[in-house]
C-alpha positions in Angstrom: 16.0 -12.6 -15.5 16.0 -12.2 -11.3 18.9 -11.6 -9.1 18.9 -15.3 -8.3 19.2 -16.8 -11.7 22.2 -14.0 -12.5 24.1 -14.8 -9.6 23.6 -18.1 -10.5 24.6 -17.5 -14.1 28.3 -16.5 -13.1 29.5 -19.0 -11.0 30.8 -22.2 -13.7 29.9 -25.8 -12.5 32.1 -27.6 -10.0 32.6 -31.3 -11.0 30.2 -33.6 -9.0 31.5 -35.5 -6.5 29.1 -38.1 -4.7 30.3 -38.5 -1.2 28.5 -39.6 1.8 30.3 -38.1 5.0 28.6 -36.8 8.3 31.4 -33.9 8.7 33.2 -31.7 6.3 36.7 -33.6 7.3 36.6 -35.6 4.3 34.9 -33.2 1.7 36.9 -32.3 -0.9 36.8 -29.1 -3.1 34.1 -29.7 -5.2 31.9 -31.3 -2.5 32.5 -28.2 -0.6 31.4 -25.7 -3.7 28.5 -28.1 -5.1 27.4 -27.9 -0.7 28.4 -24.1 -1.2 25.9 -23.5 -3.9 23.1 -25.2 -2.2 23.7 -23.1 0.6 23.7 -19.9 -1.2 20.2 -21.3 -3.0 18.6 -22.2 0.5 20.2 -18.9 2.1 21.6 -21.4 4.5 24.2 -18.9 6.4 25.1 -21.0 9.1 26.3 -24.1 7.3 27.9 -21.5 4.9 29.9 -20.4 7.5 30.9 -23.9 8.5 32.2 -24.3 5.2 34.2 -21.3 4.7 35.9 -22.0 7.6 37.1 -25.7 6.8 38.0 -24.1 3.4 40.7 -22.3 5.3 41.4 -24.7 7.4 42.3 -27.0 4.3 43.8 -24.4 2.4 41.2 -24.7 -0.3 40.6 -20.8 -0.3 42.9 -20.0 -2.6 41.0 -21.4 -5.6 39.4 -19.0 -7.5 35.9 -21.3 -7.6 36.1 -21.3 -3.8 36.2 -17.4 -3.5 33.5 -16.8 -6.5 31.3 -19.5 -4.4 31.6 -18.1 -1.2 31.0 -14.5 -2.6 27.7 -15.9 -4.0 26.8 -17.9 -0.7 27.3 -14.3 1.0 25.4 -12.1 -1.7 22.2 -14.5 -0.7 22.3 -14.0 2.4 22.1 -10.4 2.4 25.5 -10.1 3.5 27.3 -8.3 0.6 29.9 -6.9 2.9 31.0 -10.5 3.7 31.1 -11.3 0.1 33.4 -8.1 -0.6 35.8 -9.3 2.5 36.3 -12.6 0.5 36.4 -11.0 -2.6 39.2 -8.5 -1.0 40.9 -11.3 1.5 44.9 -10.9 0.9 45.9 -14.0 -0.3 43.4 -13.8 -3.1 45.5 -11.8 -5.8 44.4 -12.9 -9.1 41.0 -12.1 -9.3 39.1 -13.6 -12.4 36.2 -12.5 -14.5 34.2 -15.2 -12.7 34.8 -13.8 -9.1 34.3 -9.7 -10.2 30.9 -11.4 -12.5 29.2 -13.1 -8.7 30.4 -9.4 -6.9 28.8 -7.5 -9.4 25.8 -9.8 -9.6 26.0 -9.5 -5.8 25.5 -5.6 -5.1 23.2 -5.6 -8.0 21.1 -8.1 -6.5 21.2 -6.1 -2.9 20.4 -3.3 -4.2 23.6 -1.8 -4.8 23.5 -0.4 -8.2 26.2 2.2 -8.4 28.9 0.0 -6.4 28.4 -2.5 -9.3 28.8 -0.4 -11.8 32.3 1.2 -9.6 33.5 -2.5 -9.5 33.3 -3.3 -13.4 35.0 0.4 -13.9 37.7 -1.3 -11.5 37.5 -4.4 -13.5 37.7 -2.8 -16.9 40.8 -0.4 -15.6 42.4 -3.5 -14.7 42.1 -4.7 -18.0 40.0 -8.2 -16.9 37.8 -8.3 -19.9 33.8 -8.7 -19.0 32.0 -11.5 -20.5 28.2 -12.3 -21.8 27.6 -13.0 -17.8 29.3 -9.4 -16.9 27.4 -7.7 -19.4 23.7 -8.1 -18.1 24.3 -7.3 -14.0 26.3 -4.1 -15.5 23.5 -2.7 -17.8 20.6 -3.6 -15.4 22.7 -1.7 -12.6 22.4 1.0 -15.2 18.8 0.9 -14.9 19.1 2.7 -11.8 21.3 5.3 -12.7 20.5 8.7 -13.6 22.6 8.9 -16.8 21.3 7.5 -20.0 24.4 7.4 -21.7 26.1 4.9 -19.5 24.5 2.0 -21.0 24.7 3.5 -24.5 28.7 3.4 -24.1 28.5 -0.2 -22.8 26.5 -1.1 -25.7 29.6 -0.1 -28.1 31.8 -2.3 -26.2 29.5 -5.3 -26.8 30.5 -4.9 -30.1 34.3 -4.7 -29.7 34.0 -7.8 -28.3 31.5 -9.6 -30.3 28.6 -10.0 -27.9 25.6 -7.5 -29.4 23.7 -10.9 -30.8 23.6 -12.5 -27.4 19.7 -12.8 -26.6 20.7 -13.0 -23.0 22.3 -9.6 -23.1 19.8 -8.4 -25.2 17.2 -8.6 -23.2 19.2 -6.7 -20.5 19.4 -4.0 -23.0 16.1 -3.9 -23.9 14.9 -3.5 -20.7 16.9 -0.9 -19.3 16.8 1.4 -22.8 12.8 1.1 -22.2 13.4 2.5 -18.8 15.2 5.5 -19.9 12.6 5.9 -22.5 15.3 5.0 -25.4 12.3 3.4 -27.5 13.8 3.6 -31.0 17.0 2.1 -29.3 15.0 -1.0 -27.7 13.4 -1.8 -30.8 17.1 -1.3 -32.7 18.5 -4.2 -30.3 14.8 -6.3 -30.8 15.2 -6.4 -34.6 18.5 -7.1 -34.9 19.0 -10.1 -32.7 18.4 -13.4 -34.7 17.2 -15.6 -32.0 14.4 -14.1 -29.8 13.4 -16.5 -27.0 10.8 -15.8 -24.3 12.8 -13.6 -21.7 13.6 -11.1 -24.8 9.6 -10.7 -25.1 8.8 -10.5 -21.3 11.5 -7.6 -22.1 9.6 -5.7 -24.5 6.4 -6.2 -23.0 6.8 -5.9 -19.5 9.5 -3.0 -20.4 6.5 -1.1 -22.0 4.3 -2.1 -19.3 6.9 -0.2 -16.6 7.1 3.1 -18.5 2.9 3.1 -19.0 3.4 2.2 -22.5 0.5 0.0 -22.5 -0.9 0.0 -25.8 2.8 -0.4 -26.9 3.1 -3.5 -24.6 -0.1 -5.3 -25.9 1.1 -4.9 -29.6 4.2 -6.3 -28.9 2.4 -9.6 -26.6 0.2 -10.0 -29.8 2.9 -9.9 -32.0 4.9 -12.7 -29.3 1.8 -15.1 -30.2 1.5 -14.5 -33.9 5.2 -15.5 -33.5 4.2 -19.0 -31.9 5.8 -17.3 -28.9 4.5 -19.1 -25.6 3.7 -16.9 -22.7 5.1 -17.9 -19.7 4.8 -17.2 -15.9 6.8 -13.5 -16.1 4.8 -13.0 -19.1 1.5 -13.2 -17.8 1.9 -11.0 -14.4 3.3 -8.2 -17.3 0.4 -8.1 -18.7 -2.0 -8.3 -16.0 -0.4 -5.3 -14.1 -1.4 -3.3 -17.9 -5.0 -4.6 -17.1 -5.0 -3.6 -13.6 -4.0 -0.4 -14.3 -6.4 0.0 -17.0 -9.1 -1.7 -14.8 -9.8 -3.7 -18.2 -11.5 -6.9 -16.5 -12.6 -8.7 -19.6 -9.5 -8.6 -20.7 -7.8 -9.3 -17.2 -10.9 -12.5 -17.2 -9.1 -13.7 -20.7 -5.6 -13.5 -19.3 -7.4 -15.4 -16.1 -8.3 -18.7 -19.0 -5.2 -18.5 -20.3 -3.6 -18.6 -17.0 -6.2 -22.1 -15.9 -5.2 -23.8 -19.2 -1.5 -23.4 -18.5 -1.4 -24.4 -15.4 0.3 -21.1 -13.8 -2.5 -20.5 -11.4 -0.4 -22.7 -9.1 2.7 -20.0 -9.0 1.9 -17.9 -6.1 3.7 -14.9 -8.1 1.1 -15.0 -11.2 -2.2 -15.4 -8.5 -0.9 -12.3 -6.7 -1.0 -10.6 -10.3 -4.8 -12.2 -10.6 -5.6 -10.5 -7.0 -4.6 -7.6 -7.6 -6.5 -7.5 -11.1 -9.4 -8.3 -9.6 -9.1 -5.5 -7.2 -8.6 -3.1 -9.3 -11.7 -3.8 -11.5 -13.7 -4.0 -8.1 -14.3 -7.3 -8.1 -13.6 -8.3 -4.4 -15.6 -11.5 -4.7 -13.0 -12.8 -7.9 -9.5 -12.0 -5.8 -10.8 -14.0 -2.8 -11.9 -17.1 -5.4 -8.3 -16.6 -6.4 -6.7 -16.5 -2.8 -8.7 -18.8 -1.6 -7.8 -21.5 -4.2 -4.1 -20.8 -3.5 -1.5 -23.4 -2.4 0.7 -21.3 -1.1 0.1 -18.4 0.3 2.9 -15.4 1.1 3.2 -12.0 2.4 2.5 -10.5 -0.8 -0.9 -12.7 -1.3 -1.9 -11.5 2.2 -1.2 -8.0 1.6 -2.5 -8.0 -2.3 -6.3 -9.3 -0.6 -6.2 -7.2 2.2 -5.6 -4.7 0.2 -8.1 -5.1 -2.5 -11.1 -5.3 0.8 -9.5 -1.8 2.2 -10.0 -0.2 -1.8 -13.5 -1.1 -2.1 -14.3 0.1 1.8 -14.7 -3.5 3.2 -13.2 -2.3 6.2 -14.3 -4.9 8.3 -13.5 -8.0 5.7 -10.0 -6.0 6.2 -10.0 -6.9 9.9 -10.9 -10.4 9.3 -8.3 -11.1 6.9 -5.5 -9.7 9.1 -6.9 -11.8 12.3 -6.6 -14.6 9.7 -3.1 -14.2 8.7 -2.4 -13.6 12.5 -3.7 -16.8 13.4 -1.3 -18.3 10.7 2.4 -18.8 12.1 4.0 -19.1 8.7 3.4 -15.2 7.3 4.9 -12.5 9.8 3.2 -8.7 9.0 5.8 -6.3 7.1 5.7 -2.6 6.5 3.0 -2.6 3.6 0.1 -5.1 6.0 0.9 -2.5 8.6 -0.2 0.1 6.4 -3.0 -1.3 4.9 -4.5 -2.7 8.3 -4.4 0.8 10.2 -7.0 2.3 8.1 -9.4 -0.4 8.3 -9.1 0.5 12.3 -9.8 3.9 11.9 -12.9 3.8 10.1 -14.2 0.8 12.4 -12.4 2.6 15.9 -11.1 -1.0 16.1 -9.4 0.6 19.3 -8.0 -3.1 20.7 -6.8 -3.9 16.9 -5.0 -0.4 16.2 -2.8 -1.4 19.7 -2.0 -4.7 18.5 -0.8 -3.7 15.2 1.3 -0.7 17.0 2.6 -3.0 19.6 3.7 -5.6 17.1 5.9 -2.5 15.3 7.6 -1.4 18.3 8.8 -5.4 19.7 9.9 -5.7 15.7 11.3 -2.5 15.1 9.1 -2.5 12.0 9.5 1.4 11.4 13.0 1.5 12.2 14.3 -1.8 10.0 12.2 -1.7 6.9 11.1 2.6 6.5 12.9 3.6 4.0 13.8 7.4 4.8 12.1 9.6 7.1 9.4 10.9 4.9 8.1 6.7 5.4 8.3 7.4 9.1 6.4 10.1 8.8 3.7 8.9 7.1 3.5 5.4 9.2 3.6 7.7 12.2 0.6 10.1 10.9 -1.4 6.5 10.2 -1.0 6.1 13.8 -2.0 9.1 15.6 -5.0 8.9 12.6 -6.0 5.4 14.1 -6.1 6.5 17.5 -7.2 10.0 17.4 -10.9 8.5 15.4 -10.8 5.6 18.3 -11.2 8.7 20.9 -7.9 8.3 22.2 -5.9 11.6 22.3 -3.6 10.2 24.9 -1.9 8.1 22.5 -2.3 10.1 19.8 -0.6 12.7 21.4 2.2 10.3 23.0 3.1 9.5 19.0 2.9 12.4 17.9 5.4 14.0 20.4 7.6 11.1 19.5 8.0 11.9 15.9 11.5 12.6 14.7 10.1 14.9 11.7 6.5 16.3 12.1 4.9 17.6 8.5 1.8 19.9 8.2 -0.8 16.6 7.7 0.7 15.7 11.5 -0.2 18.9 13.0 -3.8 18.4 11.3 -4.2 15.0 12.8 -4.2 16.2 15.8 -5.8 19.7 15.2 -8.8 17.2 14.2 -8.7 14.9 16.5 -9.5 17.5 19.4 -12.0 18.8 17.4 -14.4 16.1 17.0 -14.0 15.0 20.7 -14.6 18.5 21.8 -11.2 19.8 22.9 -11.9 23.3 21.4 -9.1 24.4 23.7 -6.6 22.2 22.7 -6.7 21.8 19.2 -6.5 25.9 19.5 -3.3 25.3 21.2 -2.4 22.3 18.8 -2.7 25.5 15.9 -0.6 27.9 18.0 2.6 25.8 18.2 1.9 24.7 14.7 2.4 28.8 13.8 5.0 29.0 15.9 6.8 25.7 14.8 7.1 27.6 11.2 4.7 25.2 9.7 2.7 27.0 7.3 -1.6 25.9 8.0 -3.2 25.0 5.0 -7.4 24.5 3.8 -7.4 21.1 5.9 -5.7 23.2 8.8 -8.5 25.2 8.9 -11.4 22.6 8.7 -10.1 21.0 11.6 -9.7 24.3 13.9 -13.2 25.5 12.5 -14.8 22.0 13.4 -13.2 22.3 16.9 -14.9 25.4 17.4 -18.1 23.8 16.1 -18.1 21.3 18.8 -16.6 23.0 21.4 -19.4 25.8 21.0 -16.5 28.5 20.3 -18.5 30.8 18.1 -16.5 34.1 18.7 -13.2 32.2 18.3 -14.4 30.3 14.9 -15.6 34.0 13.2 -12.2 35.2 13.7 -10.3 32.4 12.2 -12.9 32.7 9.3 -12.2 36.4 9.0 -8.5 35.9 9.1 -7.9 33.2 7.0 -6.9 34.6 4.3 -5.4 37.8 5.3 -3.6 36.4 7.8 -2.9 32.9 6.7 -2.9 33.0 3.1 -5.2 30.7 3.1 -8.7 31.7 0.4 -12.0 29.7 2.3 -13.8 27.5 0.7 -17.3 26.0 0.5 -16.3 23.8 3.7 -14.7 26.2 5.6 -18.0 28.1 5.5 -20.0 24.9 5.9 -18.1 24.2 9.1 -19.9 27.8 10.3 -22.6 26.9 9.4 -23.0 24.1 11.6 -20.9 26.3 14.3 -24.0 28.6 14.7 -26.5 26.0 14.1 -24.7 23.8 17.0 -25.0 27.6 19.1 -28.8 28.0 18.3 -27.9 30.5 16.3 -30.4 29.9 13.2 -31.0 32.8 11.5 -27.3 34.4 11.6 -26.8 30.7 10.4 -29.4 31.7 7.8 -27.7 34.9 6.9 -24.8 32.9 6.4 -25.9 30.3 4.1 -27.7 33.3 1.7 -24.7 35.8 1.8 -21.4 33.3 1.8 -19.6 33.8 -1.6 -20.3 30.4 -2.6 -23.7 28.5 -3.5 -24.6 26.7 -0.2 -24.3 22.7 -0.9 -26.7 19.9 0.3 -24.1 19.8 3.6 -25.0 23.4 4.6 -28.9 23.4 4.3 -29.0 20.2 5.9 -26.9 21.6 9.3 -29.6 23.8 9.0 -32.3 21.4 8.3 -30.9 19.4 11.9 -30.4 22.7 14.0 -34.1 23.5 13.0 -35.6 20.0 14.8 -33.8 20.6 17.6 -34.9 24.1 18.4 -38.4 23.2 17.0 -38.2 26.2 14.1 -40.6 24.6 11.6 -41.0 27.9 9.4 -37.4 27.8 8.5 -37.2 23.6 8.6 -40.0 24.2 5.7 -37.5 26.7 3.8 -34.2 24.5 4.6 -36.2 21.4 3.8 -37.3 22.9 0.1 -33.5 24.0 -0.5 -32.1 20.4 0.4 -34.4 18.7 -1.5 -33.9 20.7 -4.5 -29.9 19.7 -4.7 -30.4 16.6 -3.7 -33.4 14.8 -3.7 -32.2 11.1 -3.6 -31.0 11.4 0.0 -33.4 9.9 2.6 -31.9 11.7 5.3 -33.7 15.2 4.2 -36.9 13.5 4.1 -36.7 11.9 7.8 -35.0 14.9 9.2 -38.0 17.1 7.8 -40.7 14.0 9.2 -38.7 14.2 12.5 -39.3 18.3 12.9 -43.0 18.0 12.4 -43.3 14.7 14.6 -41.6 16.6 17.5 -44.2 19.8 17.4 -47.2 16.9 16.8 -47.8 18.1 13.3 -48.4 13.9 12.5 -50.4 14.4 9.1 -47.6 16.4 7.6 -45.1 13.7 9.3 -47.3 11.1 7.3 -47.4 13.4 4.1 -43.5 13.4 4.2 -43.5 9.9 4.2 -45.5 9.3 1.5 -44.0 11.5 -0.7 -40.4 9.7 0.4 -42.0 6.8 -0.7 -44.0 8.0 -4.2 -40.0 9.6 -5.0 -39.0 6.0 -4.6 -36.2 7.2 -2.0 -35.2 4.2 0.7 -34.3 4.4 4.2 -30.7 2.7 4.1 -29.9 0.5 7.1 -28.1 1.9 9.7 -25.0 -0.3 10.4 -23.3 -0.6 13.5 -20.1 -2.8 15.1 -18.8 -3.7 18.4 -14.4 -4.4 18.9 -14.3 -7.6 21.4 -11.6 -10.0 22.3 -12.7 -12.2 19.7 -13.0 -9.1 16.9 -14.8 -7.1 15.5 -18.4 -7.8 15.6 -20.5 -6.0 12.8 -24.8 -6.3 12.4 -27.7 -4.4 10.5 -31.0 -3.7 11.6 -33.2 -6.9 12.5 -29.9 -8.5 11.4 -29.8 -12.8 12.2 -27.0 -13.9 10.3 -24.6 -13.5 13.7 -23.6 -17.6 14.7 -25.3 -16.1 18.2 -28.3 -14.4 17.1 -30.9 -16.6 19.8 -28.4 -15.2 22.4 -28.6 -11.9 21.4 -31.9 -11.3 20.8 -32.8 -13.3 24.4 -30.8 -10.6 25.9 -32.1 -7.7 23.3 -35.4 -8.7 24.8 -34.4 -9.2 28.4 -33.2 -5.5 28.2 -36.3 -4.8 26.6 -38.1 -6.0 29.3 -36.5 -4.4 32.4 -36.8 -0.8 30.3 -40.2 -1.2 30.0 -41.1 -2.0 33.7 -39.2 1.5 34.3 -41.5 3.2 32.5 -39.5 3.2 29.0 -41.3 3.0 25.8 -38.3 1.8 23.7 -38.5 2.9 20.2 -37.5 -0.3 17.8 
């Protein structure tokens, strides 16, 4: 049961009253509660307030439905503080069961846990006695409590006052025993209750579900349909969410039938559950069927399908599904589309897209309403400086990161990194310094960073020493990468053979990764003899990979060794090993563009190629021989 149906559980019927009035003048009080109700089901705040006040104005407030009704109106609209004002107000002195059951059901339902349970302790020391709608808020609230034993003590009240056979408390109990791991006590309350209805299952099996009982939770939603028990809507997303995690797709398929011949696929709640499914089992083509065939279509849809492209590194469907929901004025971006969308920028260096999304954070306040603590922050701030630091802008990467309340060591790599690969030796060196200073301790990551700024920023003295001090210095053992990363150092310094030295007397075996750095540095500095000897090495760990085989066809084509260029290519082709297309996008005002070699499936391929070959053209009356 939600928040919405337990608030709505412990407010009792007004008596209807069918009036037809343009102004709250003549509504009476059970006009004003039914209106009250609606309000609080719409989250209609401003007519809510209209009505409170001509309560007061008619000195209906003092009647105890009134107060309970106005607490609820509050509760749904996220103003709990209101609701406790009304609750409190000081000519409100008998407080009934109903109006503690909507407070209750109120902070329970914003999140509140431990003030509900403070008000029943108030209610129970006041000696109101709680009732089968009291019963379920208090023990859900107990869910979130650290204490076991709470809802243990609560269950021996039930008894005292004759309520342990109530299936609506009993699935309460169920649930939160399950979540404290009680198991023998969930299936004590199960087997004893005479009447199990549907919401008592979803109990059980999506109870299991939450504590990664699985196995549990699929005997128990095989036993619910040996019982003529019919699944419904909270049913299925329980055990879809088992499937997802298990990435169990046949099974997830099944559900998917069931789902059809029920007629649930139109709930948005259950085809969010089918998205994600489909995600998880890889099968990006299924969740967009899904999403595409939706109705309606919410925040949560949005995010589950982007998502589900970002998992299976469709970066760029990623893009397309965000301009999408941009384009739609219904759905606004929260917290989880900002932190799904980012990385989809980084890997494309969508430079124009990563702005937007930043830009759209700071006019919402985005990190500042819906982050959580500052550890969130911190990470949505490291996504950030990530995004612009791999779109080559350090001037903005730097602006954040100087920004940041709380700064933890995978900040201070960000930015170690992102000077590195754009050749700031200097200042990712400095970037390490105040990171020393600043107390924060560098880890293996730290190091990869620094060691690939000194790669590219040809500081081969400066890279030894950090190598040689790592670990006596830092704490910090190297690994296979950190000596890769020298590799590649003194290959980038034309310095093969202490390169060489390096790969044969490095305490671990040298990876594909190494001997190809090698393999690269070797065409550029035309060193065929110890291309041949790379070459043989590479090939040997890793033979599938075309990129040996072209590198070693590009060292003999640049020398004019041909035969041996065409013997490499044979024997690429007689190992069956395939040259994959290199792919390659462009960020414009309209998005991002993305193509393939000799690709024409662009809407404005003639245009293109006119101009490819118009560029073509003008090259070649230069003197250029392009290569294509």
């Amino acid at each position: 049961m939600n928040g919405r149906t337990l608030l709505r559980a412990v407010i009792p019927k007004p008596q209807q009253h069918h009036h037809h009035c343009r102004g709250f003048s003549t509504y009476d009080l059970g006009t004003c509660i039914a209106t009250l109700q609606s309000c609080a089901h719409n989250a209609n705040l401003s007519k809510g307030k209209e009505l409170h006040t001509h309560l007061l104005k008619n000195a209906f407030f003092g009647s105890p439905l009134a107060i309970t009704s106005l607490i609820n109106m509050y509760s749904k609209c996220s103003l709990i503080d209101h609701s406790l004002r009304v609750f409190n107000f000081p000519t409100h002195h008998n407080k009934n069961v109903f109006a503690y059951n909507a407070l209750i059901a109120g902070f329970l339902a914003n999140a509140l846990p431990q003030r509900a349970l403070a008000l029943y302790n108030q209610m129970r020391h006041l000696g109101i006695a709680p009732d089968k709608f009291t019963f379920p808020c208090v023990i859900r609230a107990c869910g979130d409590d650290d204490d076991g034993f709470v809802v243990t003590k609560i269950h021996g009240l039930m008894f005292k006052v004759g309520l342990e056979l109530d299936v609506f408390v009993g699935s309460a109990l169920v649930n939160t025993y399950l979540k404290f791991r009680f198991v023998g006590e969930a299936y004590r309350v199960f087997e004893e209750l005479p009447v199990r209805d549907v919401v008592l299952w979803n109990a059980m099996v999506n109870g299991f579900a939450q504590i990664g009982r699985f196995e549990e939770a699929l005997g128990v939603f095989r036993r619910m349909g040996g019982n003529g028990v019919v699944p419904c809507r909270y049913t299925v997303t329980g055990v879809l969410s088992i499937f997802s995690v298990m990435g169990d797709f046949d099974n997830g398929r099944a559900v998917h039938g069931f789902v059809t011949k029920m007629g649930y696929e139109s709930g948005v709640v259950v085809s969010n559950a089918l998205i994600d499914m489909y995600g998880k089992c890889k099968c990006v083509g299924d969740a967009l069927s899904v999403f595409e065939m939706m109705d309606e279509i919410d925040i949560f849809s949005w995010n589950s399908i982007m998502s589900v492209h970002e998992r299976c590194g469709d970066h760029y469907g990623t893009l397309r599904l965000f301009d999408r929901m941009m384009g739609s004025s219904r759905v606004q971006p929260d917290l989880v589309t900002v932190t799904t969308v980012l990385p989809a920028c980084t890997h494309l260096a969508a430079l124009m897209h990563g702005r937007e999304i930043h830009g759209y954070m700071v006019v919402n306040g985005l990190a500042k309403e819906e982050s959580h603590d500052v550890f969130d922050d911190v990470l949505l701030n490291n996504a950030l400086m990530d995004m612009y630091a791999k779109c080559g802008n350090m001037r903005d990467a730097r602006m954040v990161f100087v920004n940041m309340r709380e700064k933890d060591v995978a900040s201070w790599n960000i930015m170690i990194t992102g000077y590195g690969m754009h050749g700031y030796g200097g200042e990712a060196l400095d970037i390490f310094s105040r990171m020393c200073q600043a107390q924060m301790v560098p880890n293996e990551i730290s190091f990869v960073g620094l060691l690939s700024a000194c790669s590219h920023a040809g500081m081969v003295k400066e890279g030894l020493g950090f190598l040689s001090e790592m670990e006596s210095k830092y704490g910090v053992s190297p690994s296979i990468e950190h000596y890769t990363c020298v590799i590649d150092m003194l290959c980038r310094a034309g310095q093969l053979m202490e390169a060489y030295d390096l790969v044969l007397t490095m305490p671990f075996k040298a990876d594909p990764v190494g001997w190809r750095s090698l393999l690269a540095a070797c065409r550029l500095h035309n060193d065929t003899d110890l291309a041949e000897v790379a070459a043989s090495k590479v090939i040997e760990l890793e033979p599938d990979h075309c990129g040996n085989y072209v590198l070693m066809s590009n060292v003999y084509g640049v020398v004019g060794r041909y035969e041996e260029v065409l013997e490499w290519r044979y024997t690429m082709k007689q190992q069956n090993v395939k040259k994959r297309p290199g792919c390659s996008w462009i960020e414009l005002v309209n998005g991002v563009h993305v193509f393939i070699t000799g690709d024409r499936t662009h809407p404005q391929t003639e245009y293109i190629y006119a101009g490819l070959n118009s560029l073509t053209a003008v090259l070649q009356e230069h003197g250029y021989v392009p290569f294509i």
